[in-house]
N, C-alpha and C positions, 0 to 999 in steps of 0.2 A: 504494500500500500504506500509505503513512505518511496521506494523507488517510482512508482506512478504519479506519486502527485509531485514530486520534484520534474520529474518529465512534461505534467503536464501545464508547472509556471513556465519552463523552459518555450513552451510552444505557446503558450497565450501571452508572453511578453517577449517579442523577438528581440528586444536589446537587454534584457534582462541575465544579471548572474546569479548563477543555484547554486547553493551551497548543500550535497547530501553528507549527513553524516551520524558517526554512529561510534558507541566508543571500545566496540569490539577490532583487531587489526582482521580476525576472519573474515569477519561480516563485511568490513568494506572491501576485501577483496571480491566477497558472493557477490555484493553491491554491484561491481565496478565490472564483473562479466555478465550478471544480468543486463544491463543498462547498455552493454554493446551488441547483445542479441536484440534489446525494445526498440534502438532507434539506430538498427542497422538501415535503415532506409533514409535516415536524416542525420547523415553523420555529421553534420555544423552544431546537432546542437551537443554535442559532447563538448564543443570548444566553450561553451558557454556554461553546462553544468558539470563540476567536480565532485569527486566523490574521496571523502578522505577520514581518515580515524579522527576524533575529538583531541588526541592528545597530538598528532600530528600536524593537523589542520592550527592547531593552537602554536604548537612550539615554531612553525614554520610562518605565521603572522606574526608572530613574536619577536623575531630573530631579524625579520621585516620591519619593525620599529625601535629595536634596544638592541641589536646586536647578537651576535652568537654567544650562546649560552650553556652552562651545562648543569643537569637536571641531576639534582638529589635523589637515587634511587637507592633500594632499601640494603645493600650495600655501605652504603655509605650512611645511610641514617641509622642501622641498628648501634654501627659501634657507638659510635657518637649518644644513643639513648643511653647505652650500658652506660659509659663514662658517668654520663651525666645522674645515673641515679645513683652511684657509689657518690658519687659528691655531693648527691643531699638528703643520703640514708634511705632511698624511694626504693631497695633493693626487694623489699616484700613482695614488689610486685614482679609481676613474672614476665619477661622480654616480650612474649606475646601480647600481654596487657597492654603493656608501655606502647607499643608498636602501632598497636589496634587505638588506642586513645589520641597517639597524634593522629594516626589517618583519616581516623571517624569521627573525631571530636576536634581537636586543634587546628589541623594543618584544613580539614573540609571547610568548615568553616569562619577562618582565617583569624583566630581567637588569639588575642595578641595584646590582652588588658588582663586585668584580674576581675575586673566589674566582668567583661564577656564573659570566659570563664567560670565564673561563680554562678551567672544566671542561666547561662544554656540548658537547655533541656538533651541532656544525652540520649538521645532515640538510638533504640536497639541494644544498650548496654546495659547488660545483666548486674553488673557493680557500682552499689551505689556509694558515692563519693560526700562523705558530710564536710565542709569549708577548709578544716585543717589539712586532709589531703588532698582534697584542689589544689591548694594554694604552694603544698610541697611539690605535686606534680606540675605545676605552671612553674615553680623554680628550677626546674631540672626540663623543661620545655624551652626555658628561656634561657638557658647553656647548651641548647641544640641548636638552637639559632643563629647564636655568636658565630662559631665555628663556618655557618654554611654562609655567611654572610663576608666573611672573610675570604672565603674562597669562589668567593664570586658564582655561588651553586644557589638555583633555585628550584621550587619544588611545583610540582605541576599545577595546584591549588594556586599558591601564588602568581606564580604566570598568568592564569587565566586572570586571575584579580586584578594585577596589574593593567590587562591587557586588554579589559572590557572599559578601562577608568580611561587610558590612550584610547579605544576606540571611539568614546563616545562623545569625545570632545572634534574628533572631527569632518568634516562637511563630507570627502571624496570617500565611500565606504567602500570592500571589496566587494560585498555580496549585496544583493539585491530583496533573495529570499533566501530561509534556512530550513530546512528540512532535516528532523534531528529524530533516529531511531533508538530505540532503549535508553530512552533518557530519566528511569525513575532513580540510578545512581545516588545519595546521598553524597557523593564524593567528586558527584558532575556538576554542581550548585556553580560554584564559581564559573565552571568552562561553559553553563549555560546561558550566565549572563555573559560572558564574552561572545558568545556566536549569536545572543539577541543583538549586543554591538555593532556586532559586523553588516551589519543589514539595516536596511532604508526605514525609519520609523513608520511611516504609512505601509510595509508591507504586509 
């Protein structure tokens, strides 16, 4: 359905740019050979609608406005959580916890105060957190951060943040319309505001 209807802004707006996307790397490949069997008969409008992963499509806009970058993957963030809970006694909790808490809570939602933090409603997380360990776990948060901030590393939550706040300031946009498949993500919140960005406010 989402390949259809990107096909079918493509063809009722002939000056029109489509943006399909999705945040599986499979899916936009199924995507991308579907969509050369739909409009094997009208192959101009491929130059007009692309088909690309959310985290691709982003880091490649991105990179388009601030430069090449390189992305904090989990690699590189576990050690850095370890460190960081030996230094502020957070060790009770278990790498997976820690892990799971920036992904899900922190870094998706881009919590970077102690007020955010303290008030979020942690959806989907079975442990509940009363003020005092918030607040230890936002200090061993915010010694993960130092580190990736120095090394000129940002994490894909971020990017997209940053990248929807650059887009929407200004006038020439890439895309025209967005067509966005499995987007109920919690972790896609930021990259969805960036790809509403991208796109013509009337569309």
């Amino acid at each position: 359905m989402a390949l259809h209807r990107a096909v079918f802004l493509a063809r009722t707006h002939p000056d029109a740019r489509v943006l399909l996307s999705t945040f599986s790397d499979t899916l936009t490949n199924a995507l991308r050979t579907r969509l050369i069997r739909l409009i094997s008969h009208e192959p101009r409008l491929g130059k007009r609608l692309e088909v690309h992963a959310m985290n691709a499509i982003g880091r490649r806009l991105y990179e388009l406005h601030f430069g090449r970058t390189h992305i904090a993957f989990h690699e590189v963030i576990q050690p850095l959580l370890a460190e960081a809970a030996r230094e502020v006694d957070a060790q009770r909790f278990s790498r997976h916890f820690l892990l799971a808490e920036w992904e899900e809570v922190i870094d998706a939602w881009q919590l970077d105060t102690w007020e955010a933090y303290r008030d979020v409603r942690r959806l989907g997380r079975k442990t509940r957190l009363p003020e005092l360990q918030r607040a230890a776990l936002l200090s061993m948060f915010d010694r993960v951060r130092s580190p990736l901030q120095s090394r000129g590393c940002v994490i894909y939550a971020g990017m997209f943040s940053r990248l929807a706040a650059q887009l929407a300031a200004r006038r020439h946009l890439p895309f025209d319309f967005a067509v966005v498949d499995e987007a109920a993500d919690i972790r896609g919140r930021e990259a969805i505001s960036a790809i509403v960005a991208c796109i013509r406010p009337d569309a």
